[in-house]
N, C-alpha and C positions, 0 to 999 in steps of 0.2 A: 347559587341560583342561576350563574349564567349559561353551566351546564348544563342545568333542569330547559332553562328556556331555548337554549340551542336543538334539545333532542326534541322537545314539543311542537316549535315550528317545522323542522325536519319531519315530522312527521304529519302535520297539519299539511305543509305542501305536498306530503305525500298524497295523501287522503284526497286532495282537492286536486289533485292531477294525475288519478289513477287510471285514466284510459289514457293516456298519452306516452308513448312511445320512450324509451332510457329514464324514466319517473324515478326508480330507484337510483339511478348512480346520481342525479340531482338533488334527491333528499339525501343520500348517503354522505355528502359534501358536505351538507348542513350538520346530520347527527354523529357523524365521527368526532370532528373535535369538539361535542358536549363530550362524547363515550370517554375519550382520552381523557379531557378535564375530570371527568368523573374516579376515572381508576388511578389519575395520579394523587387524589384526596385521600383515598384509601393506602397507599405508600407514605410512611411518618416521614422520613426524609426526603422525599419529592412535594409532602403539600408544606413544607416549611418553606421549601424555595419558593412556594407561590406567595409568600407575602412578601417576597423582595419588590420594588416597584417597579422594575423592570420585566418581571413575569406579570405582572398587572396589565401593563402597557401592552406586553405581546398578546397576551388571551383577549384583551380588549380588543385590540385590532384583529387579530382571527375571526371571534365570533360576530365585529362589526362585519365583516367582508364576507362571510358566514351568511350571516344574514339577508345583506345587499343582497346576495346572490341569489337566497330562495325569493326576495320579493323580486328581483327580475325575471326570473323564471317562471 
């Protein structure tokens, strides 16, 4: 779900700042690392590493910092 929610805002700040000037490389910041989370689920030996709690922790803080950044934006 954090991937689903990462590309939806990404693309939400798209939509809402679509006459402003580099609007894509700003949402592209935000929906890459849903995309990535997304394609590593799909790899059986890459989404097993995500239930370590250390890959928790990092995807946490990406998509937190992820985030911050499209509501600054």
């Amino acid at each position: 779900m954090w991937a689903y929610a990462l590309i939806a805002t990404g693309c939400i700040n798209w939509s809402y700042q679509r006459e402003q000037a580099g609007v894509v490389g700003r949402s592209a910041i935000v929906v890459i690392p849903g995309l990535v989370l997304i394609a590593i689920t799909f790899n059986k030996t890459m989404a097993a590493k995500l239930d370590s709690k250390a890959a928790k922790y990092l995807w946490g803080a990406v998509g937190i910092a992820a985030l911050i950044y499209a509501f600054i934006n």
